[in-house]
C-alpha positions, 0 to 999 in steps of 0.5 A: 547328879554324877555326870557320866560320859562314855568314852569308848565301848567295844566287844573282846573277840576272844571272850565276847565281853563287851567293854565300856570305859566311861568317864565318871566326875562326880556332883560333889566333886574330888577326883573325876575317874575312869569306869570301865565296865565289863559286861560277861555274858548274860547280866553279869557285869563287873565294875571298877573306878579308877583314878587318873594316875592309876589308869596312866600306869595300867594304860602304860603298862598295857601299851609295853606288852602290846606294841611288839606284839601288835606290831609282830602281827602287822608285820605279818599281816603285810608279808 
C-alpha cells in the first residue's frame, strides 16, 4: 500500500480553497512525490504529483515573488 503523509493543509483567504501538500512514497517504490491537493468549493478537487526537483524549482520560484512582497507588507504592518 502507498504511504501517504500530510504534511501541511491550509485555506486560500482570497479564494476559499483548502490546500493540502502530502507527501506520496509509493509501495513499489521510485521517486516519493509531493501531492498538493486543492479542494474548490463543494466536491471539486484538483490533484497533482510533483517530483522532488520539480517542487524545488516551483518552491523557489514562488519564494522570488513573495519575499519582497511579503516583507513590503511587514513593513507596513509595523509603520
Amino acid at each position: 500500500m502507498d504511504h501517504i503523509n500530510s504534511l501541511a493543509k491550509f485555506r486560500n483567504p482570497f479564494g476559499n480553497q483548502e490546500i493540502e501538500i502530502q507527501e506520496v512514497v509509493y509501495e513499489g517504490g521510485g521517486t516519493p512525490m509531493m501531492r498538493l491537493r486543492i479542494r474548490e468549493r463543494g466536491a471539486r478537487f484538483t490533484v497533482f504529483d510533483v517530483d522532488p526537483v520539480t517542487a524545488k524549482f516551483w518552491a523557489d520560484e514562488m519564494l522570488k515573488w513573495a519575499t519582497p512582497l511579503a516583507d513590503a507588507g511587514d513593513q507596513l504592518k509595523g509603520s
